[in-house]
C-alpha positions as CSV (number, residue, x, y, z in Angstrom):
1,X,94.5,103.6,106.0
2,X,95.9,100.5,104.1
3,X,94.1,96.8,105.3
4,X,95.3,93.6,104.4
5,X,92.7,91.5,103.5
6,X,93.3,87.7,104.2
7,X,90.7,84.5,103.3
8,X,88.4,84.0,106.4
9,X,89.2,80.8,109.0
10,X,87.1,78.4,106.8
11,X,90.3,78.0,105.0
12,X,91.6,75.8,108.4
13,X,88.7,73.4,107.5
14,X,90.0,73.2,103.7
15,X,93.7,72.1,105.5
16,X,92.9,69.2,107.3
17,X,90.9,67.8,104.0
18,X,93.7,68.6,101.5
19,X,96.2,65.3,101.0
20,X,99.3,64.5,102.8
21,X,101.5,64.0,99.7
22,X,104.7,64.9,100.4
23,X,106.4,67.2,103.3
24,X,108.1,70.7,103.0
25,X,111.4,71.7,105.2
26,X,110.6,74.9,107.3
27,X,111.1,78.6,106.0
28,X,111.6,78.7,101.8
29,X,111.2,75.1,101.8
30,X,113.5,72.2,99.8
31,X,109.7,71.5,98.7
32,X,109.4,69.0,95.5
33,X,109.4,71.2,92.5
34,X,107.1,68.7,90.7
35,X,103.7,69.5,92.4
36,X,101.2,66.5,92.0
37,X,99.0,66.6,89.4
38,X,95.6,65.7,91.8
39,X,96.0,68.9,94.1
40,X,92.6,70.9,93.6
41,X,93.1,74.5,94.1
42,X,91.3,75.5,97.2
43,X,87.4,77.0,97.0
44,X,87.4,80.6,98.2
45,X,85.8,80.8,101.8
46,X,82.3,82.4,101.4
47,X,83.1,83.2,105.6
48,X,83.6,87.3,106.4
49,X,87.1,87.8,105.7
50,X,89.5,89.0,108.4
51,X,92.6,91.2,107.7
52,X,95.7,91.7,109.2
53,X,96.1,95.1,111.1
54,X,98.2,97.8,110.4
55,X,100.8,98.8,113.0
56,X,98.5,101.8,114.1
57,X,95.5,99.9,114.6
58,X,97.0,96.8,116.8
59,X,96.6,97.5,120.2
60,X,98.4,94.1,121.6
61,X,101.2,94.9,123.7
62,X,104.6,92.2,123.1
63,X,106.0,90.5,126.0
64,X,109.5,91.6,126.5
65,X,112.0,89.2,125.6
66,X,115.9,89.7,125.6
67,X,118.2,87.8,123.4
68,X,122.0,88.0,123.1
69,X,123.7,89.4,119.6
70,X,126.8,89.3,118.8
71,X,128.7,92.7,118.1
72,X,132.1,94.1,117.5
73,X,133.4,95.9,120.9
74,X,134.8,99.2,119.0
75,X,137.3,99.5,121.1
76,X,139.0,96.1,121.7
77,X,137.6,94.7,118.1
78,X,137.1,91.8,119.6
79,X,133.0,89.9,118.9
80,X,130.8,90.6,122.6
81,X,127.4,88.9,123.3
82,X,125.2,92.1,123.9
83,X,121.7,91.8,125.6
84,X,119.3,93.0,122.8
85,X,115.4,93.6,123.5
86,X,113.9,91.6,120.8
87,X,110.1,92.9,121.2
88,X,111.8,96.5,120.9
89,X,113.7,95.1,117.4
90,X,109.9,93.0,116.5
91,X,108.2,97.0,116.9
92,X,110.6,98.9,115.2
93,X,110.6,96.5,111.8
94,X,106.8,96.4,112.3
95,X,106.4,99.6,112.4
96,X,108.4,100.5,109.4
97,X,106.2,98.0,107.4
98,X,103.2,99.0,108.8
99,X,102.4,95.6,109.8
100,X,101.0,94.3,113.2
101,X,103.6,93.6,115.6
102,X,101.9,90.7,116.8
103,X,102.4,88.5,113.4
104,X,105.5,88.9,113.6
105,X,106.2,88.0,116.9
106,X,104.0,84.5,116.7
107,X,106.4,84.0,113.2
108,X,109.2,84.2,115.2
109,X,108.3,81.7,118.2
110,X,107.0,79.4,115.5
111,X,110.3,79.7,113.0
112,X,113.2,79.8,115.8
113,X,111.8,79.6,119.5
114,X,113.2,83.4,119.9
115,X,116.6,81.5,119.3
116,X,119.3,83.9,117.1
117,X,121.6,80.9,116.4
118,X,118.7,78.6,114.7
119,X,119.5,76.5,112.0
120,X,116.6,74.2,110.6
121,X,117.8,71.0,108.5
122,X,117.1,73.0,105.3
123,X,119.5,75.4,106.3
124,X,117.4,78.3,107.3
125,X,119.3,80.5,110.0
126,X,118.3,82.9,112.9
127,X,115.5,84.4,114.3
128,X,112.7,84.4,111.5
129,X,114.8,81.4,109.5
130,X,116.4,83.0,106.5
131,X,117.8,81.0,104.1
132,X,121.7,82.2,102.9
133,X,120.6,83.5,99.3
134,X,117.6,84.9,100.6
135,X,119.3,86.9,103.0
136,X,121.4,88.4,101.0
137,X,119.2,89.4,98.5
138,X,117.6,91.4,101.4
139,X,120.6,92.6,102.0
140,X,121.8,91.1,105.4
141,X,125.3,90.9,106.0
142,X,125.0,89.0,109.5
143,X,122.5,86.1,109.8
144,X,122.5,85.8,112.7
145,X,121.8,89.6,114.2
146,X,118.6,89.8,115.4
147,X,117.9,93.5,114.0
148,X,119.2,92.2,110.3
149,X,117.5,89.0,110.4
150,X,113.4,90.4,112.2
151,X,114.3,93.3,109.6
152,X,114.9,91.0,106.6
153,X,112.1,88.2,107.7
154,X,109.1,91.3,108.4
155,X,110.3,92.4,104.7
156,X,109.4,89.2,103.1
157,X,106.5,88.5,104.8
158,X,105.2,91.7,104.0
159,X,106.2,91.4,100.6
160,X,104.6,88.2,100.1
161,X,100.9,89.7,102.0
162,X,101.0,92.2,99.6
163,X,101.2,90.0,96.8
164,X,99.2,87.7,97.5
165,X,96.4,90.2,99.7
166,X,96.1,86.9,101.9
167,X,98.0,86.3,105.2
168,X,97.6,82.5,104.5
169,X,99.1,82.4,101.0
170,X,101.6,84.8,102.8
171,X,102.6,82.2,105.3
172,X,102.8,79.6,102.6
173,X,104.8,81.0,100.4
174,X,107.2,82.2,103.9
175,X,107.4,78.6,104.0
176,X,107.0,76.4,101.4
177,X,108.5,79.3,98.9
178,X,106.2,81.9,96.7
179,X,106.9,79.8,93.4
180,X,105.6,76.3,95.0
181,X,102.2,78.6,96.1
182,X,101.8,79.9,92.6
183,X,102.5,76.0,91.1
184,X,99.7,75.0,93.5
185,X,97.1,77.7,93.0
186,X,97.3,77.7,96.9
187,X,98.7,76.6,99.8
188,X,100.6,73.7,98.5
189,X,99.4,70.2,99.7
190,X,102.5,69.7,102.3
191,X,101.4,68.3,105.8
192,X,104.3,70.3,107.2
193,X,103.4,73.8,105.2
194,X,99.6,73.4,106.0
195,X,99.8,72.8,109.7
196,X,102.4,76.1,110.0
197,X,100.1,78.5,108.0
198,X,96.9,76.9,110.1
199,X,98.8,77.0,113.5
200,X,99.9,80.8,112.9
201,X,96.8,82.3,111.5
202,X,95.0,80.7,114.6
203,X,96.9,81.9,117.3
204,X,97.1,85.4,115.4
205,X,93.1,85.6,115.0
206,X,92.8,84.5,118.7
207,X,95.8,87.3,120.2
208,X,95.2,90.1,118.1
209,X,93.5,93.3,119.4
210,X,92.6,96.6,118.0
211,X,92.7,100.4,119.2
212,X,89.7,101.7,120.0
């Protein structure tokens, strides 16, 4: 059974000591690409470390949520708001990635407000905030569908978990952009970047459950 391991909470202390030197748009930020020079790269936590469970071992059951897609009506050809059952779409991308349903979910509120038509000033559209290019290199044709954009957005994240084997530098680099985490040699020293990874892992280490 594959874990992913993550740095322990002590990591939220490190957050509110780092710098506020510059700010970061939300999802694959417009972040400055010239990282200042005084950023320390974090210490690792000496604290237990906590991991994010598989979709197996979560035992935490989604509220269910309905959201309205658009579709093509096959008969008249003509685009139809459909009711779509978004904790339904949230298990079904979760469980292909083996990934806890509940991270996803708390990504979600925290990128769009459950909102399909989200755009964020950067740009970023939909559900889990994809930018344009990014969402086409994942292969998503409509932005806005919920089942293309939670499909897309869990494939990212769990890419960047399993580079990184840390949800934290996951969220960062969801956020702030993988290339801006790697400049930093952690999360990058953005007010906005290290309030959404400390805000998320939080509320993820206080929801989650596990099957007995």
């Amino acid at each position: 059974m594959t874990r992913l391991w993550l740095v322990a909470p002590g990591w939220l202390l490190l957050l509110a000591l780092t710098p506020n030197l510059a700010l970061a748009e939300n999802s694959y930020s417009n972040a400055p690409t010239v990282i200042p020079t005084r950023y320390k790269k974090p210490r690792v936590s000496k604290l237990p470390p906590v991991y994010v469970y598989t979709f197996a071992e979560s035992a935490y059951q989604l509220p269910q949520r309905m959201v309205l897609s658009t579709q093509i009506d096959p008969v008249t050809g003509e685009k139809v708001s459909v009711p779509t059952s978004l904790s339904t779409v949230i298990c079904t991308h979760a469980r292909s990635h083996d990934i806890d349903p509940l991270i996803i979910d708390i990504l979600t509120r925290h990128e769009s407000g459950f909102n399909p038509s989200a755009i964020s000033r950067a740009g970023a559209r939909g559900l889990m905030q994809l930018m344009p290019d990014t969402a086409v290199s994942l292969g998503v044709t409509d932005i806005e569908d919920p089942d293309q954009n939670i499909a897309a957005g869990t494939r990212y994240l769990v890419e960047q978990v399993r580079r990184y084997g840390d949800l934290q530098l996951a969220l960062a680099a969801y956020n702030a952009g993988p290339t801006c985490v790697d400049s930093c040699g952690g999360i990058p020293p953005y007010a906005e970047t290290q309030n959404y990874v400390c805000s998320i892992t939080s509320e993820y280490l206080r929801l989650r459950k596990k099957k007995a």
